[in-house]
C-alpha positions in Angstrom: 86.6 97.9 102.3 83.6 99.0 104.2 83.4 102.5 102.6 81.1 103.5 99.6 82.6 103.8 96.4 81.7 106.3 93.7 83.3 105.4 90.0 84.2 107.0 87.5 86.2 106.9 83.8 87.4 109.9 84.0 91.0 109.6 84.3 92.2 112.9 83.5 93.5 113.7 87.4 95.5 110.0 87.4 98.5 111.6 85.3 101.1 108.5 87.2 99.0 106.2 86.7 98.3 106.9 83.0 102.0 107.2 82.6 102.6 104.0 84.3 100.2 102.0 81.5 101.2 103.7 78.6 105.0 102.4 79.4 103.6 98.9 80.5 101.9 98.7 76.6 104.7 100.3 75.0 107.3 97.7 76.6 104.7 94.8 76.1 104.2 95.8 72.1 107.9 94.6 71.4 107.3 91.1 74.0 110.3 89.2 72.4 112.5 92.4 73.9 110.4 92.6 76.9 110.9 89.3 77.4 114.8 88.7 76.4 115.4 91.7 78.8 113.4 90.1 81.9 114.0 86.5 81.0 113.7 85.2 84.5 110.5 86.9 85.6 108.5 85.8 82.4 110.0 81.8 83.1 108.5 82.4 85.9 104.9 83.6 85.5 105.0 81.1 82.1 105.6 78.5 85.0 102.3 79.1 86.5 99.9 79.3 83.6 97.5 76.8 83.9 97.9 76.5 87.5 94.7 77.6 89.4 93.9 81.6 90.2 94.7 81.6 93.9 98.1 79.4 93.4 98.9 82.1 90.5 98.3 85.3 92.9 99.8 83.7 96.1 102.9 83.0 93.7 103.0 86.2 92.4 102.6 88.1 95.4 105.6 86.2 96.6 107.8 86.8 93.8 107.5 90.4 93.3 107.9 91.0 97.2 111.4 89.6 97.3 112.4 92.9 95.4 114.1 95.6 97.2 111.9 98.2 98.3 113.9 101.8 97.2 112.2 105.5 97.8 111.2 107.7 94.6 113.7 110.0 95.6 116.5 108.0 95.6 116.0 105.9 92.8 114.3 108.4 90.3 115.1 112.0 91.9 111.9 112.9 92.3 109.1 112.5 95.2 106.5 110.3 93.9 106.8 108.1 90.4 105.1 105.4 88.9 106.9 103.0 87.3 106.2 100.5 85.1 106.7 96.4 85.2 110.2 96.9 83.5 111.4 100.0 85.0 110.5 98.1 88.7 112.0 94.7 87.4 115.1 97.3 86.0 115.7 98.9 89.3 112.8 98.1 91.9 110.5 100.8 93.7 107.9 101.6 96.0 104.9 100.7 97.3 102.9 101.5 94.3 105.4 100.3 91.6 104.9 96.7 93.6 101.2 97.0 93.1 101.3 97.5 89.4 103.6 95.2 88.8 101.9 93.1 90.5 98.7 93.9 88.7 100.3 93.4 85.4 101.7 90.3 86.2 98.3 88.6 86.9 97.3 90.2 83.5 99.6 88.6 81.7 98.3 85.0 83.3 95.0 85.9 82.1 93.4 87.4 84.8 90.2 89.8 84.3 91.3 93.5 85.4 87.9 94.1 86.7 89.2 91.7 89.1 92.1 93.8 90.3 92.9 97.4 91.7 95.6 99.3 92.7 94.4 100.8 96.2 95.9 104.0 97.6 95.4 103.8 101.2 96.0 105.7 103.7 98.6 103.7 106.5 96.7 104.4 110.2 99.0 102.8 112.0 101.8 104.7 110.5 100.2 107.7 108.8 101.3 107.6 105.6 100.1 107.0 102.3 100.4 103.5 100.8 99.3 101.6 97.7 98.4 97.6 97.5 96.9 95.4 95.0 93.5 94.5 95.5 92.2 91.6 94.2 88.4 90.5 94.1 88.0 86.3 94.5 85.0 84.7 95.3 83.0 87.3 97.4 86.4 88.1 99.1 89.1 90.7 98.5 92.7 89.6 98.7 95.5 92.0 99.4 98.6 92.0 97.5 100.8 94.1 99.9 104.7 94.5 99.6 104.8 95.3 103.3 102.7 91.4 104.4 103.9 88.7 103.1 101.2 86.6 102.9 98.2 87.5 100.4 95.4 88.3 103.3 91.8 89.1 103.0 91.0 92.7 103.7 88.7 92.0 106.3 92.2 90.9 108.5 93.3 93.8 107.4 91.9 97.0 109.3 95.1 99.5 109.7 94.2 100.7 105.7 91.6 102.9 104.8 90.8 103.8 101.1 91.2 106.9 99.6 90.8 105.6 95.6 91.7 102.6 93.7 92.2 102.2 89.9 92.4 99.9 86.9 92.3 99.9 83.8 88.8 100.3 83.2 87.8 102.7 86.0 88.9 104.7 89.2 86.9 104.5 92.5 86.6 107.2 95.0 86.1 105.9 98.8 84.6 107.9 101.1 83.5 106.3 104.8 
C-alpha cells in the first residue's frame, strides 16, 4: 500500500472485530445449522473448491457484492457494528461486514489468513472511512471492495489510504 506497517498481536483496542470472530466460530461450531440456515451460499463456495485461488476470490468477490449494502444505523440501531458471515448473509451490511464476510468465505475454501486482511481505509476521494479485503497473491495485492466490482490490484487503486488492517493472526498499523 506504499506506507510502512508496524504489527502487532495485541488486539485488545479491536473490540468489533473481536466480536465479529467470536460470532463467526460460534456459528461455524454447529456447521450442519450454519449450513441448513445459509444453504445457498455454502452450494455455492462448495461449488468452487478445487477450482484455482484467483477463480475462487474473483467468484467470491462477485457473490458477496450482489448483497444490499444497508447503514449500521438502520439495520442494527447503532453507528458502527461488525457483523459476522451469518448476521450479513441474515440481513446484509456495510462496508466492513462485506470484507469479513468475504474474508471468511475464502477461509472456508482453504485459503491461508496470512494471506488476507480486512483494510480500514480512509476514502480520499469521498472522505470517509471505508473497509476492503485485502488479499496478498503472487507479489500482488488484490482488493476485494463492495464499492468495485472487479477484484483490482491495489496499485490501480490510489483513492485508499491505510489506517490499519487485521486478521486473525495480527493487526497492522500504516503510517505514510
Amino acid at each position: 500500500f506504499g506506507t510502512t506497517e508496524t504489527r502487532s498481536t495485541k488486539f485488545k483496542p479491536f473490540k468489533k472485530w473481536r466480536g465479529a470472530m467470536k460470532k463467526a466460530a460460534s456459528e461455524q461450531a454447529d456447521t450442519a445449522a450454519f449450513a441448513k440456515k445459509f444453504k445457498k451460499w455454502i452450494i455455492f463456495l462448495d461449488k468452487l473448491k478445487g477450482k484455482d485461488p484467483l477463480t475462487q476470490v474473483k467468484s467470491v468477490n462477485k457473490f458477496m457484492n450482489r448483497a444490499k449494502y444497508i447503514q449500521d444505523n438502520k439495520n442494527w440501531g447503532i453507528k458502527d457494528y461488525w457483523a459476522s458471515p451469518g448476521e450479513f448473509l441474515a440481513k446484509f451490511g456495510d462496508c466492513e461486514d462485506y470484507s469479513i464476510a468475504k474474508y471468511m468465505a475464502l477461509k472456508y475454501l482453504g485459503h491461508d489468513i496470512e494471506k488476507m486482511r480486512v483494510v480500514a481505509v480512509k476514502d480520499m476521494n469521498l472522505k470517509v472511512g471505508h473497509a476492503i479485503l485485502a488479499y496478498y497473491f503472487k507479489n500482488r495485492i488484490l482488493i476485494l471492495d463492495n464499492q468495485i466490482k472487479i477484484v483490482a490490484d491495489s496499485r490501480k487503486v490510489r483513492h485508499y489510504r491505510p489506517v490499519y488492517s487485521i486478521n486473525e493472526k495480527y493487526w497492522w498499523r500504516h503510517r505514510t
